[in-house]
C-alpha positions, 0 to 999 in steps of 0.5 A: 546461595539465593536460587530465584524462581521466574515465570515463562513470559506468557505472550498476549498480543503480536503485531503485525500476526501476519506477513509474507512468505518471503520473511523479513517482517517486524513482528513487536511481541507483548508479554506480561514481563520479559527478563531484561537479563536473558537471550530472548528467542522467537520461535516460529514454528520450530524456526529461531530468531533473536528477538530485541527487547525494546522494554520489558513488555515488548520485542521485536523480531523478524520473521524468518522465511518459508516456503509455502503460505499457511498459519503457524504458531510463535511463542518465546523463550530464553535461549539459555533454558531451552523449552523450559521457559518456553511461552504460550504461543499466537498463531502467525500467518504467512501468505504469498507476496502480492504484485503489483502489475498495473494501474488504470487510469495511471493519472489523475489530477492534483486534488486527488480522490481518483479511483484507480484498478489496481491489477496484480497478483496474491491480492488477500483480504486480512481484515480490519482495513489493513491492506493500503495502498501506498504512494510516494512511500507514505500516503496510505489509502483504503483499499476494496479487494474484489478478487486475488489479481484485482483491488480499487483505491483512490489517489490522496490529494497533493499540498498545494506545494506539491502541485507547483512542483515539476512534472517529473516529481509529480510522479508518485509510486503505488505499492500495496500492503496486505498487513500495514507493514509489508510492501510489493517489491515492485511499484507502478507510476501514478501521474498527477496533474493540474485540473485542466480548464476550459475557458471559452469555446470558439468557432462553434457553440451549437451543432446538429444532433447527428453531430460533427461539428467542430469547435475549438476550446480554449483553455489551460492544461490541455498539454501538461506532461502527466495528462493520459486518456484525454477526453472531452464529454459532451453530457454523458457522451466522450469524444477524443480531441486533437490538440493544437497549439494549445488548443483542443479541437 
């Protein structure tokens, strides 16, 4: 009877190399060559998962959950040999689960480019532009993270298609991601807007430098259901208007 000799798979890449503690995360595993005809295992440190072998370079596996954050070595094997066809092994890193807890501003307009303060919790840096954040579930945008609870991304601007829609689908979720892949559980509402437009000012174009002079401006958009943090700026100087009828005084 023939009796063939194969090589333990020897893994050089896995994507992404990290994911939150709490599991769940598709791990794509690449090797020279994997046996189309065995039980593949992933093994995080000492935790077994069945891996799915998508060709015979490359499984997928997800990760298992663990109690605290920190690295952990993953190697392959086949289940009917055991350690014996155990592979060389990539470190995998764990970190706690990031929050979201709140956004400001929580609007802007329709041709995006907002800069938004994100606050939270279990903000990490991974490196190499991996960490997003995500709005609508598909709009992924660059992300500064200044500390553990605070980052800053800009809103993506809206197709014209979807600046036409009704207020309430104007209404996008914002959720991060730290490693490409996983998202927070939680989301927070970000409320887009049409550009509001001034388009005359009545009843008083000049006034005095100790101020107090009111005008009314004319316009559109003043009063459209997304707007928050209304303000007028004279120069560099804000003031918060009424609005009546339509109009802002």
């Amino acid at each position: 009877m023939p009796y063939y000799y194969y090589k333990p798979p020897k893994i050089y890449d896995m994507i992404p190399r990290e994911g939150p503690t709490k599991g769940g995360t598709h791990v794509h595993i690449f090797a020279s060559e994997f046996k189309k005809n065995k039980h593949i295992l992933c093994v995080f440190d000492g935790v077994k998962t069945r891996a799915k072998l998508l060709n015979p370079s490359e499984i997928e596996c997800v990760s298992p959950k663990r109690p605290s954050p920190g690295s952990v070595p993953v190697y392959v094997t086949y289940e009917e040999d055991g350690d014996k066809s155990k592979s060389t092994s990539l470190q995998y890193l764990y970190y706690e689960t990031p929050e979201v807890h709140s956004i400001e501003p929580p609007c802007g307009p329709t041709y995006g480019f907002t800069q938004i303060m994100v606050k939270g919790k279990n903000f990490v840096d991974m490196g190499l532009n991996k960490a997003k954040c995500i709005f609508n579930g598909k709009h992924a945008m660059n992300v500064t993270i200044i500390d553990e609870g605070t980052l800053y991304c800009s809103s993506p601007p809206m197709t014209r298609a979807e600046s036409l829609m009704p207020y309430m689908d104007m209404r996008h979720t914002v959720e991060i991601t730290l490693n490409g892949a996983e998202t927070t559980d939680n989301r927070i509402k970000f409320h887009y807007y049409p550009d509001p437009e001034i388009s005359a000012v009545r009843d008083s174009e000049r006034g005095p430098t100790d101020g107090g002079t009111h005008s009314t401006l004319l316009g559109r958009g003043f009063k459209h259901e997304n707007v928050c943090n209304l303000k007028i700026r004279y120069g560099a100087l804000e003031v918060t208007p009424t609005i009546k009828n339509g109009t802002m005084i």
